[in-house]
C-alpha positions in Angstrom: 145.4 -9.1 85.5 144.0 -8.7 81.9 144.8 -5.8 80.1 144.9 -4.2 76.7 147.2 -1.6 75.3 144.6 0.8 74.5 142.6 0.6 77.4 141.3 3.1 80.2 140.4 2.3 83.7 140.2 -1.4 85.2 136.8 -2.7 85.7 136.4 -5.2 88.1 134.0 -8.2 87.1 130.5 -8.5 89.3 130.8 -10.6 92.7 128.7 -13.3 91.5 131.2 -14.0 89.0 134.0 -16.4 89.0 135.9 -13.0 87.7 135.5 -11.6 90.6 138.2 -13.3 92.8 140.6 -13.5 89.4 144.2 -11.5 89.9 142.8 -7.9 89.0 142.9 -6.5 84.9 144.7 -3.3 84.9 143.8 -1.0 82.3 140.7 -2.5 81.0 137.9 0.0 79.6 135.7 1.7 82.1 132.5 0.8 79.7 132.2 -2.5 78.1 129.3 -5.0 76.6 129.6 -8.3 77.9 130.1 -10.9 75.4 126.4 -12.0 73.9 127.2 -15.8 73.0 129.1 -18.3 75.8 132.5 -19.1 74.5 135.0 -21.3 76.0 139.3 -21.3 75.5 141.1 -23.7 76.8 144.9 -22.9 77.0 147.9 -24.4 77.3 152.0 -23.3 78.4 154.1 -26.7 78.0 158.2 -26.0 79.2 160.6 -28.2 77.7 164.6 -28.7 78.3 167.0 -31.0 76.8 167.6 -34.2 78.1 171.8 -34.4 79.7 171.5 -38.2 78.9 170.1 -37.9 75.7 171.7 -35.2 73.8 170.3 -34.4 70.1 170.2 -31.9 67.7 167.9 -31.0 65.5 168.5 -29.7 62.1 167.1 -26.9 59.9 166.0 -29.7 57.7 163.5 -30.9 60.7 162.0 -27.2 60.4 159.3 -27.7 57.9 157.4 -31.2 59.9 156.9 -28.8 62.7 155.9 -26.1 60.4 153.2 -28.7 59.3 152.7 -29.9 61.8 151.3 -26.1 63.2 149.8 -25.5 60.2 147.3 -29.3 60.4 146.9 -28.2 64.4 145.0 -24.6 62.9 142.8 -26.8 60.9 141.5 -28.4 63.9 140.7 -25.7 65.9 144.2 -25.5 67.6 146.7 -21.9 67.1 150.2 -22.4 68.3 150.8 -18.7 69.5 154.0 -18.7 70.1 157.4 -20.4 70.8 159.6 -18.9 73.3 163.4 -19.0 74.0 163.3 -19.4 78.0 167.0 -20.7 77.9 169.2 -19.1 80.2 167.0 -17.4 82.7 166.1 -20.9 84.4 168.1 -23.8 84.6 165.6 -26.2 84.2 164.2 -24.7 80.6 164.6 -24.3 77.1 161.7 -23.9 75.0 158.2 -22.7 75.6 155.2 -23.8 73.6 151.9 -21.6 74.0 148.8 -23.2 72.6 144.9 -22.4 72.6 141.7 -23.9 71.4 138.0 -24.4 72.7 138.1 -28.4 73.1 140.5 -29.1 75.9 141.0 -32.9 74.6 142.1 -31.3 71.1 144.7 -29.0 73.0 146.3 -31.9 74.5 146.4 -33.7 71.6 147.9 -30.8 69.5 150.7 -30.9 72.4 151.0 -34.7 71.7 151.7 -34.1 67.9 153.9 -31.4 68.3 156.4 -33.8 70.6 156.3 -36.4 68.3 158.4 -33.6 65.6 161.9 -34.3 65.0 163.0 -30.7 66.3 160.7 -31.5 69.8 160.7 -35.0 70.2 164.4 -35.6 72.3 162.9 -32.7 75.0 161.6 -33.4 78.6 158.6 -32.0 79.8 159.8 -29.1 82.9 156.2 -27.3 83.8 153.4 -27.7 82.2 149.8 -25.9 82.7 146.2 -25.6 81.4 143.8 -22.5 81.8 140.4 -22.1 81.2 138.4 -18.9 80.0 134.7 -18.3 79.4 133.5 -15.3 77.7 130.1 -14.9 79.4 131.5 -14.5 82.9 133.4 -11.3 82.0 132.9 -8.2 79.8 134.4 -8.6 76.2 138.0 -6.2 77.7 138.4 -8.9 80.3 138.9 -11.6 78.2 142.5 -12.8 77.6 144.3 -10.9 74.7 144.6 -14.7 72.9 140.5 -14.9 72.7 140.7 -10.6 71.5 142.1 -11.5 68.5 145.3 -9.6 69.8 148.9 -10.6 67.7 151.3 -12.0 70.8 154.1 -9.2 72.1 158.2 -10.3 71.7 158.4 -10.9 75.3 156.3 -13.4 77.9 156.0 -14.2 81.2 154.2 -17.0 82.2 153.1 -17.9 86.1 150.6 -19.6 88.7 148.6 -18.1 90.9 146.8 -19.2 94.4 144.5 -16.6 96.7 145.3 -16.8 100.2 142.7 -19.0 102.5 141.6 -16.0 103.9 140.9 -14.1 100.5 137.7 -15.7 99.8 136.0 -15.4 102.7 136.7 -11.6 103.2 134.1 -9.5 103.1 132.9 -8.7 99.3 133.7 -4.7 99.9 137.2 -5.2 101.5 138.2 -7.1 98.2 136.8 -4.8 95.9 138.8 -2.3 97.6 141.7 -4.3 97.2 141.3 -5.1 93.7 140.3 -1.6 92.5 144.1 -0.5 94.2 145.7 -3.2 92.7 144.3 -2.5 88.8 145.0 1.2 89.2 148.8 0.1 90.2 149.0 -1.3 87.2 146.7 0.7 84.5 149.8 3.4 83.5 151.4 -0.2 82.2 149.3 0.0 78.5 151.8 -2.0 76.5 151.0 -5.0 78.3 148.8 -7.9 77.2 147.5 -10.0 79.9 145.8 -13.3 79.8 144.6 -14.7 83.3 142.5 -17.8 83.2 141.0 -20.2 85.8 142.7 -23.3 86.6 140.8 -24.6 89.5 140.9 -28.9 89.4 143.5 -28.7 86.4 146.3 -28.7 88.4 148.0 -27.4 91.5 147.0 -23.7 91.1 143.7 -21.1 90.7 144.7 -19.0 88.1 147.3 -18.9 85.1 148.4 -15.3 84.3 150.3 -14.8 80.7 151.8 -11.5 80.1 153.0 -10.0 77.0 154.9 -6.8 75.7 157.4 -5.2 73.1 160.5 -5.4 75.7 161.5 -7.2 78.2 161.8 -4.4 80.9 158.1 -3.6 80.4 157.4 -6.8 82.3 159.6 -6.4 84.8 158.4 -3.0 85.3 154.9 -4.0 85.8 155.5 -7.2 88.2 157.6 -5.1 90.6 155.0 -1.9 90.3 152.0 -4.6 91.6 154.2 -5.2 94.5 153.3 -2.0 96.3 149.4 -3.4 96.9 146.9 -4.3 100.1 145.9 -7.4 97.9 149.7 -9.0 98.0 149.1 -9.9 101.6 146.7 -12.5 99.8 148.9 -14.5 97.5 149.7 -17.7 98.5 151.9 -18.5 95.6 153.0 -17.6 92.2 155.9 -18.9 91.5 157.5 -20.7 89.5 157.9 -17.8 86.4 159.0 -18.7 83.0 159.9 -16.0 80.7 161.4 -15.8 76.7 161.2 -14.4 73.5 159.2 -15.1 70.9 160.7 -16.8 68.1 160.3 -18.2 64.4 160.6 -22.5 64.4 164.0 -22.0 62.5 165.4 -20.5 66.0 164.4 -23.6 68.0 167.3 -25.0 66.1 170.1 -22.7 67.5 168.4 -22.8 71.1 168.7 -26.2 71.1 171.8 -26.8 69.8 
């Protein structure tokens, strides 16, 4: 389900494509140029919580070696997009890290660095997962809003997803169908940035599916309106969900505390 805000009708990507058995992209353009050079994006969603044995608290002072610490990550190839207040809405979760880059060894060792920081070094690893997108396998609107060069929304929702056995040996036309029902559920739901990328062999799941907007209810909105599809009879799994707000590094510090 890739989106973007200003988008038309959802095009579905060709059956010889990876894409093509990918969550569907409601309210991608109808027309689009696929993208002329291969480029591949490597992404990362690391959950964190405090540890009940080893409580800490991190000071405002701390702020600026993660700040730095960010900023040295950018110069090797690596954006922090985002860190998210999930606190409250799970037990098991506190912060959110989002982080992308097109060398997946560099993207694990930005994750390394950024643990290492005063203000995230006393946390515990919850949920963590990678994605993988390449440019040449969809049209330029399929591609994540991270790789568009779109700023990240307030809100996120981050969650696995795994076809059902039967999906991929259906034929080809009864999925299209599917998948053509299932992005037109969603295409009225423009404010929303999506981001689905492969994770087949890097971990337990097929597909990572980010979702951004302005508020909250805009998520919700969407995940319950996608309910009402054929193609839900084919999901195995997507759970678990991890959702918060984006926030500046100076707000870690009052999540935390």
């Amino acid at each position: 389900m890739s989106s973007s805000a200003d988008a038309a009708a959802p095009v579905l990507p060709t059956s010889d494509s990876p894409a093509a058995d990918a969550p569907t992209q409601p309210g991608d353009a109808a027309a689009s140029t696929p993208a002329p050079a291969e480029r591949l994006g490597y992404t990362l969603w690391a959950v964190l919580r405090r540890d009940p044995q080893n409580p800490y608290a991190p000071e405002l002072d701390d702020v600026p070696q993660l700040d730095a610490v960010v900023d040295a990550l950018a110069g090797l190839g690596v954006t922090v997009r985002g860190f998210y207040d999930v606190s409250a809405l799970r037990a098991d979760a506190d912060i959110m890290i989002w982080l992308h880059g097109e060398v997946p060894e560099t993207v694990q060792s930005a994750y390394r660095q950024l643990l290492r920081t005063d203000v995230l070094g006393g946390l515990l690893p919850t949920w963590n997962a990678m994605g993988m997108h390449r440019d040449a396998e969809f049209s330029r609107n399929h591609s994540p809003a991270f790789m568009r060069g779109k700023a990240p929304e307030t809100w996120l929702t981050v969650y696995p997803f795994v076809r059902s056995y039967e999906w991929y040996l259906l034929p080809e036309a009864e999925r299209r169908q599917m998948l053509a029902d299932h992005g037109k559920q969603g295409s009225e739901h423009r404010a929303v940035l999506t981001n689905t990328v492969a994770s087949f062999s890097l971990g337990d799941y097929e597909w990572i599916l980010a979702l951004e907007a302005p508020e909250l209810v805009q998520l919700v909105d969407l995940m319950r309106d996608l309910r009402y599809t054929e193609a839900r009879r084919h999901v195995r799994e997507e759970i678990p969900f991890y959702t918060g707000r984006r926030i500046p590094t100076t707000d870690i510090i009052e999540v935390l505390s």
